[in-house]
C-alpha positions, 0 to 999 in steps of 0.5 A, a space after each residue: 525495561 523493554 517496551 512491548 510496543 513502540 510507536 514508529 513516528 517520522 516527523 516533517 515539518 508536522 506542525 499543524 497536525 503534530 498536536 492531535 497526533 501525539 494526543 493519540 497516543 497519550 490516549 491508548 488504552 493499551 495495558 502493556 509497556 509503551 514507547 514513542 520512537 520520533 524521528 525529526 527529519 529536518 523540520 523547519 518549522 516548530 514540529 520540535 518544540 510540539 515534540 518536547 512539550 509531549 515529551 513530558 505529557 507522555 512520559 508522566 503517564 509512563 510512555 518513554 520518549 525516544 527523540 533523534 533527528 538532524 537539521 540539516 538543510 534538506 530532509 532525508 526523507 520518510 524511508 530514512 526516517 522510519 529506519 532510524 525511529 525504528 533502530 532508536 527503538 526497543 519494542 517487540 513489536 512496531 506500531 507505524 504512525 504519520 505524523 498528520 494522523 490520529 489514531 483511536 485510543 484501541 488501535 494498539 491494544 486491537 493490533 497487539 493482539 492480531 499481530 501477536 497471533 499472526 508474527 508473519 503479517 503486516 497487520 493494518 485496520 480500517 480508517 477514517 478519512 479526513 475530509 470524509 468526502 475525500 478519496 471515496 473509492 480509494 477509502 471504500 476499496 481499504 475497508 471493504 476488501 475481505 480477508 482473501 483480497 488483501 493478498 489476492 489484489 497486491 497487483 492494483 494501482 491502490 498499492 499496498 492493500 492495507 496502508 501504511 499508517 496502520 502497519 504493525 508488526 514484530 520487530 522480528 519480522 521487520 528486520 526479516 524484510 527491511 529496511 525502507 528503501 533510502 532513496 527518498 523524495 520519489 521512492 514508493 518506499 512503502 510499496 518496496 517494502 510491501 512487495 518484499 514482504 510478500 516474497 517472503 511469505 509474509 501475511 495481510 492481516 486487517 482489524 475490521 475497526 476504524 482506528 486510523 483517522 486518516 488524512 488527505 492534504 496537498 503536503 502528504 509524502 505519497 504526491 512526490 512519487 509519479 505514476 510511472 515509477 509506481 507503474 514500472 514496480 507493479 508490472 515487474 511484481 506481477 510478471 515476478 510473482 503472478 504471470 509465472 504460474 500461466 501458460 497464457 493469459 487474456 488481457 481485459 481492457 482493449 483500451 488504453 490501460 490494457 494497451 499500456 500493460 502488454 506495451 509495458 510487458 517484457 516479449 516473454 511475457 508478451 507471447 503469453 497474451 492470446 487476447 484482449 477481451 472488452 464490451 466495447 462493440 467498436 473496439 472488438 469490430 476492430 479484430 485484433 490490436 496489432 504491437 507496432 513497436 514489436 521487433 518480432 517479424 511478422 508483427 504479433 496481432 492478438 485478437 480482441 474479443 467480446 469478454 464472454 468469447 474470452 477464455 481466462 485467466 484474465 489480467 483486468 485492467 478496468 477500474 473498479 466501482 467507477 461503472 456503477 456495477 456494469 464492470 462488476 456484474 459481467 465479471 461476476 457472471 463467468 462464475 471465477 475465482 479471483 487469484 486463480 482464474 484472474 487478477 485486478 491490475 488497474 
């Protein structure tokens, strides 16, 4: 019989987490039929044999077990993974799971729910981190976005604006935007896979319940991939996807980030920046920022302004919740509508 729900779950040499993960799923509340999609990519260590155990724990309380994997010598890795835990399963809709994370015994039956409402959303929750004293900003930013900044702060470095390990989805959908990207080691394959949603119109949903415990350690996947790769996939997706409905924007940072982002802009792009705008007196003293490396003759210089002198809309490149609300303040005293009079880029 098909499931209702299958639990996408890539494993890599999970072994010291892999016992409480699959417990977590033992542990669902949910009333509908069930699977468990595993996909071992070349563990090395004893992830398979924790794997077997749980197989017959979970499919004596009714959870079938679908297990596939290799072993060859390096793993392919969690893009591939995920593709084949999802082609090996049946379910209407996916419920994605790291395999070092725990989940709460209502995240299937909550995010069912959602997702059976919203076909055409990705459907995330909150989270717990574990250690809780680890990425506090980062933690804080993906509980407290509201409904509206889910959609309108896809441009930040934090990338997708509900994580990965609380995706779910139809099956449907998924294969109306996927598959992962293959690439591997270095891929954001998430973050692809989040733009790509939203080209298509997709949804952000989130359960505003903590049913994630979410860990931090020095082993997990997202460390592989470097700054700048992320980087260069978050400008192209702005200038694809916001800078197209502005004649002309102001950059808010004088700085170095604001700086790297005009540097980083293609030249049509960059003929659209009338400012940068800052509250630093010595950098607006200055007058304007002038493109050395522009082939345009004579080169552009744009003016820096005081931000209160400056016109939206704005492309922000300050960091939030690391001013003890400075940054904040200012920003909600011009009285604008985040998405259309600005966007957080940093």
């Amino acid at each position: 019989m098909q499931a209702h729900v299958s639990i996408i779950l890539p494993v890599h040499n999970a072994e010291p987490w892999l016992d409480e993960c699959l417990r977590s799923v033992l542990q669902q509340d949910f009333e509908g039929t069930m699977e468990l999609s595993v996909f071992n990519d070349a563990s090395k260590d004893k992830s398979g044999a924790i794997i077997e155990k749980w197989r017959v724990k979970l499919e004596d309380s009714g959870v079938h077990v679908i297990i596939g994997g290799h072993d060859s010598p390096s793993p392919r890795g969690v893009g591939y993974s995920k593709n084949q835990a999802v082609a090996q399963s049946s379910g209407s809709y996916l419920c994605f799971l790291d395999s070092d994370d725990v989940m709460m015994p209502q995240r299937v039956r909550l995010q069912h729910q959602a997702a059976v409402q919203h076909p055409s959303s990705i459907v995330g929750c909150r989270v717990r981190r574990d250690p809780p004293n680890s990425t506090e900003r980062y933690t804080r930013w993906i509980n407290q976005l509201t409904p509206e900044q889910l959609l309108t702060q896809v441009f930040t470095a934090n990338g997708p604006t509900v994580i990965m390990p609380t995706w779910f989805c139809s099956r449907a959908w998924f294969s109306h935007v996927g598959p992962f990207d293959e690439g591997g080691q270095g891929v954001p394959e998430d973050l692809l896979f989040f733009y790509e949603h939203l080209r298509k119109g997709g949804g952000v949903i989130r359960v505003d319940q903590s049913l994630l415990l979410y860990r931090y350690h020095p082993r997990a996947a997202t460390h592989s991939v470097l700054e700048s790769t992320i980087w260069a996939h978050r400008v192209r997706f702005l200038e694809e996807q916001a800078l197209p409905r502005w004649a002309a924007f102001t950059i808010w940072n004088a700085g170095k980030q604001g700086r790297r982002l005009y540097r980083s802009l293609t030249a049509a792009s960059q003929r659209k920046v009338v400012a940068f705008c800052d509250v630093d007196e010595n950098k607006i003293r200055k007058g304007f920022y002038c493109h050395e490396d522009s082939q345009e003759r004579p080169k552009p210089q744009i003016p820096i302004l005081h931000f209160r002198a400056a016109r939206p809309p704005f492309v922000i490149c300050v960091k939030l919740d690391l001013t003890g609300g400075a940054f904040e303040d200012n920003l909600r005293s011009l009285h604008l509508q985040e998405g259309r009079d600005f966007l957080h880029f940093s």
